[in-house]
N, C-alpha and C positions, 0 to 999 in steps of 0.2 A: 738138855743134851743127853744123848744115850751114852750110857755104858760101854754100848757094841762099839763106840765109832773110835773110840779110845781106850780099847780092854785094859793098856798095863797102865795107864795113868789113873792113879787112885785118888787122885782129886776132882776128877770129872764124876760127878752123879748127877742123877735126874735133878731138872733146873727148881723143884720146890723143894727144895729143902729148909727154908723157915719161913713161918707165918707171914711175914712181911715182903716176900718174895713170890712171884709167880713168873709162870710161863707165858711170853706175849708170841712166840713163832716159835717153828720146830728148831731143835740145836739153841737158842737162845733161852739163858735165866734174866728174866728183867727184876729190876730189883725197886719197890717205891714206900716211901714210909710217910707215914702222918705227921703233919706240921701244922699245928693251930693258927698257925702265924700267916697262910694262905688261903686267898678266898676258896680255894678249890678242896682245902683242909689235908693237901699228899702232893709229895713231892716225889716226881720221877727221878733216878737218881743214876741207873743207866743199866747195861745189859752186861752179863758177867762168860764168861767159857766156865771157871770153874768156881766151887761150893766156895774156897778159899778167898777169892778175889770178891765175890757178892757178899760176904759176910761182914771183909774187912771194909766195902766201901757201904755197907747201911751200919756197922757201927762208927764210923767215922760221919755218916751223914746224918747219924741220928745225936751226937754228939755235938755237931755243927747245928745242928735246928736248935738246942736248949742253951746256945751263947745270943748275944744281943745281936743287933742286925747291925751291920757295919756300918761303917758312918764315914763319910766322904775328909770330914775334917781330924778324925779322929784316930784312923790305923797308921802305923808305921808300917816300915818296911819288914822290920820282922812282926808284927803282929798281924800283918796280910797275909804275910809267908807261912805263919802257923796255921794257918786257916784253908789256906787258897788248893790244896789238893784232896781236902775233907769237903769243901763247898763245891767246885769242879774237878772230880779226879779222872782221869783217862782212862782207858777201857783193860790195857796193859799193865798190870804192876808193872813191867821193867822198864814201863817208860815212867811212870811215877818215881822210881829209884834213881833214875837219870836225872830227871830234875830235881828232884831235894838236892843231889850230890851237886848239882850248876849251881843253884839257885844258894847254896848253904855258902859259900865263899861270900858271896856280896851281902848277904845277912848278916855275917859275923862282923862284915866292915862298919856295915851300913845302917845296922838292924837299928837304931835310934831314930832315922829320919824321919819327915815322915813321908809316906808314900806318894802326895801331890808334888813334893818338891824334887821328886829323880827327875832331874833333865835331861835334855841330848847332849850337854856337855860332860855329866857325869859319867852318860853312859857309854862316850865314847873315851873317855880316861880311863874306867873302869876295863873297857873290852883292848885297852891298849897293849896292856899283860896278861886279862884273862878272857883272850878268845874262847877259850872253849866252854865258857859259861853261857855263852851269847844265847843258845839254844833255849833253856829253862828260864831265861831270863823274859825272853820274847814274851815266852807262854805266859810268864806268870803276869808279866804287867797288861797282855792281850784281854784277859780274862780281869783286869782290875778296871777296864774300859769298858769291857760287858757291863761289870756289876755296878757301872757309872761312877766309879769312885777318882776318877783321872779321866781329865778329858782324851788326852794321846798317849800312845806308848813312844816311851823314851829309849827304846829298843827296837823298835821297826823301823826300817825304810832308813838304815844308816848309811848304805853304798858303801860298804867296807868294801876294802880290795880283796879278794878272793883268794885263798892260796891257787896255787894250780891243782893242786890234788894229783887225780889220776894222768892227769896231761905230761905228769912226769915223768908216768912209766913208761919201760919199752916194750912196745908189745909184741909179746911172743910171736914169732913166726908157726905155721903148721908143724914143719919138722920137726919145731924144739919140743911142742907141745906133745909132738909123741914119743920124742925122745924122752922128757923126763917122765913120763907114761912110763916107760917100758923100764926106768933103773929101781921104780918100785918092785919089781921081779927080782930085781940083779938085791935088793938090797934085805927084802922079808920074803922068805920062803913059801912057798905054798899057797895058801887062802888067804891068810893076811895079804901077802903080795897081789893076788889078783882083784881083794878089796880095796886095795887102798890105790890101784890103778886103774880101776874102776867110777873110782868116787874123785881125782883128778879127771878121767874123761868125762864125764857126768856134768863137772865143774864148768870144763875148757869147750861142750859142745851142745852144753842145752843153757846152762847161761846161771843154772838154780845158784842161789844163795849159800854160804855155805849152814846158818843156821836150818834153808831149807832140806838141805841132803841129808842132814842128821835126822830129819822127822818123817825121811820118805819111807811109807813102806811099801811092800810088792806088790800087793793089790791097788796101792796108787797107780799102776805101771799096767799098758797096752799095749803088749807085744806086735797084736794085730792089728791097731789102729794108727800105732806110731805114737802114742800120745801121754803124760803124764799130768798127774793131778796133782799137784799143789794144794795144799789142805790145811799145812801147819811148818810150824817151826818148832824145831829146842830154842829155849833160852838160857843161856847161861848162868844168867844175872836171880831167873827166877827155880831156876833147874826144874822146867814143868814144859812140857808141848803147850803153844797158844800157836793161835791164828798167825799167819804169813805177815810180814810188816805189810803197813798201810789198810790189812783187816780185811786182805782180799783173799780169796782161794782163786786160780785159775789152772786153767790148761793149758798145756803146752805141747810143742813138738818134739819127741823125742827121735833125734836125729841118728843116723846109720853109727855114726864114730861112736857115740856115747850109747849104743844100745848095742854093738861090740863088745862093749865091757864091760857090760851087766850081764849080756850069756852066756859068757865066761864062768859068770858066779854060779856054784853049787843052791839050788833053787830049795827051801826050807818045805817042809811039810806044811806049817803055818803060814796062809797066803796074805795073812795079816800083819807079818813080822813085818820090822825092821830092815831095811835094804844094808844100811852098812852100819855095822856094831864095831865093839870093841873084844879084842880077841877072846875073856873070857865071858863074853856076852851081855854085856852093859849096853846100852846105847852110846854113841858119838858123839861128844860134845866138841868144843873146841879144846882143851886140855888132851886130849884124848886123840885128835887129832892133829893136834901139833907134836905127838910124839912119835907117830908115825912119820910124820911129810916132812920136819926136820933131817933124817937120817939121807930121806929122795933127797931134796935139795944139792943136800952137800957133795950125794954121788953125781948131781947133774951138773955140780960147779959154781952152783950159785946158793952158797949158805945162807943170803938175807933175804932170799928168794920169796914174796907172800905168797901166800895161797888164794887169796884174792885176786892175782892177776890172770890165773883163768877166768872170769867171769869178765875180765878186762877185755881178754884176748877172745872170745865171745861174742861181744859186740862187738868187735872187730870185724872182726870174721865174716860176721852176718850180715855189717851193715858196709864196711868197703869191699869185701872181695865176693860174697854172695850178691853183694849190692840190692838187697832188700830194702824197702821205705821203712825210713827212723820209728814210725807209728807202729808198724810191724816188730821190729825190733825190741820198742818197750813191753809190749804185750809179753813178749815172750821171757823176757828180766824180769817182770812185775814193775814197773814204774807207770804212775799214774798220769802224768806230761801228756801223755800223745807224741813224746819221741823226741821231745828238746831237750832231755839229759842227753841223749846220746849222742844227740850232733852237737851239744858243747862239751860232754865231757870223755865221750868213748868214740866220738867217730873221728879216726885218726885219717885225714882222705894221702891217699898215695899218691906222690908224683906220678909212678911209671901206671897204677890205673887207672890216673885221670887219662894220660897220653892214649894208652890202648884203646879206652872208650869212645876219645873223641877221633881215632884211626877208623872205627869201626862208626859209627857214627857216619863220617861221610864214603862209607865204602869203600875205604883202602887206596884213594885215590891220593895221586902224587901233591903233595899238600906246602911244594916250593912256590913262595912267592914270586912271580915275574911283573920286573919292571914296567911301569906303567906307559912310559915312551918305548920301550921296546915294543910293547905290547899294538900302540898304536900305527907303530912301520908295519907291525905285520898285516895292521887290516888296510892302508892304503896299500898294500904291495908293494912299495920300494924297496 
């Protein structure tokens, strides 16, 4: 990966940076080290963004090659768990830190067992108070079924009842969305105000992430084509730009409302900077922008107010009132479905525009049912 493509992130260098490491495609470090243990004598180990992350997973994999080869009767729960992100780790440190953090609770219960005997009755006891391990938990017994050590996971295919999630929000109407747009002005003066109502319209009318908005820079941005690039994200957890969740970059439309509020902004000398920073020129994190959009909020009246429900009201927007196809839709969110997030979890359908469409649909015609004996006196003429 070039230097050029990420100038202020100084963990980005050219992808050889150790003996052990090489370049397999442009923008990728692949990372494969020597295992005597395999017929082929090297083990691929996987592809890195930055020096940091290829470093820590060949010394972790190199690490893991000089323990004994696992043994189906013989790991526990925690001596899987010490293992299982050194033998398969993810492409993301912050998704690696997410699952140590799931996975560490049921270790510390559990960590004696041994790994054959987690059943589906443990693991639905277990997820009965700690739903939110279910995640790391999947992963890690997924990957205990690769390495043949368990026939099934004791953690897939439970048919848990689902919270509602976002089903519970209200989704903002147009008005509101520019209303609380515009108390960003009423609330930070100057440049800050026009950034931080800028990056709610950004939010509420192209649909980005907010970890995306934090990584966008200008030269991402096509004034004349209408269009933006998607490239990366901040992460908080690792405080470093990586790749967009799910490892995609794409493009997107950037729509009339949300490209409003970017020409507003004072345009930098540097066509490489940052789109929205923090007032003394730090980049955007979430910390950073939670202490901005708290102060909006409360002028808008709604102090619990997320910021995530732009990106709600978004898919809203695009997929009942623009009435766009769901597949359309995801594209533009980054979701990988082909559009069934949407229509189960952000397409909220309207009474009054189901009504209008199906008015319009049959041409505006008088759509009273008439009695069916009525109907029939009129065609004998009686």
């Amino acid at each position: 990966m070039s230097r050029q493509e990420f100038p202020d992130d100084p963990l980005l260098v050219d992808p050889a940076f150790s003996p052990r490491a090489r370049s397999q495609r442009d923008h990728s470090g692949a990372v494969e080290i020597y295992d005597s243990r395999r017929a082929s004598g090297k083990q691929y180990v996987g592809t890195f963004d930055t020096q940091r992350a290829a470093r820590a997973a060949e010394r972790h994999a190199v690490e893991a090659s000089s323990r004994p080869l696992l043994s189906r009767h013989k790991e526990t729960v925690a001596s899987f768990a010490d293992q299982w992100l050194i033998i398969r780790p993810r492409q993301k440190e912050a998704t690696n830190r997410a699952y140590r953090d799931q996975v560490r609770p049921f270790v510390d219960t559990y960590g004696g067992v041994d790994l054959i005997d987690v059943d589906r009755a443990l693991a639905y006891k277990w997820l009965d108070t700690k739903r939110w391990t279910l995640g790391g938990l999947r992963a890690m017994f997924s990957d205990a079924v690769r390495l043949d050590l368990i026939d099934s996971n004791p953690f897939a295919g439970l048919r848990l009842r689902g919270s509602r999630g976002r089903k519970d929000l209200d989704v903002l109407s147009r008005a509101e969305v520019e209303s609380v747009a515009e108390c960003s002005l009423e609330v930070w003066p100057g440049e800050i105000g026009l950034n931080v109502r800028a990056l709610i319209r950004m939010a509420a009318f192209i649909g980005m992430r907010p970890g995306e908005l934090y990584g966008l820079r200008w030269s991402n941005l096509d004034f004349r084509e209408h269009t933006v690039d998607v490239k990366r994200q901040y992460s908080g957890k690792t405080s470093s730009f990586e790749v967009p969740k799910n490892g995609r970059t794409r493009t997107i439309v950037l729509t009339p409302p949300a490209r409003q509020g970017l020409l507003a902004l004072p345009r930098p000398v540097d066509s490489d900077a940052l789109v929205f920073r923090a007032a003394r020129g730090g980049p955007m994190t979430g910390r950073v922008q939670h202490y901005y959009w708290h102060p909006v909020r409360c002028r808008f009246g709604r102090p619990s107010m997320d910021f995530y429900e732009f990106r709600h009201f978004c898919a809203s927007w695009l997929f009942n009132d623009l009435e766009l196809p769901a597949q359309d839709v995801a594209q533009q969110l980054g979701h990988t479905d082909g559009g069934a997030l949407v229509q189960r979890l952000y397409g909220h359908p309207s009474d009054r525009l189901a009504r209008a469409r199906i008015k319009q649909a049959v041409g505006g015609r008088d759509l009273r049912v008439v009695d069916l004996t009525e109907a029939e006196r009129r065609r004998s003429g009686s």
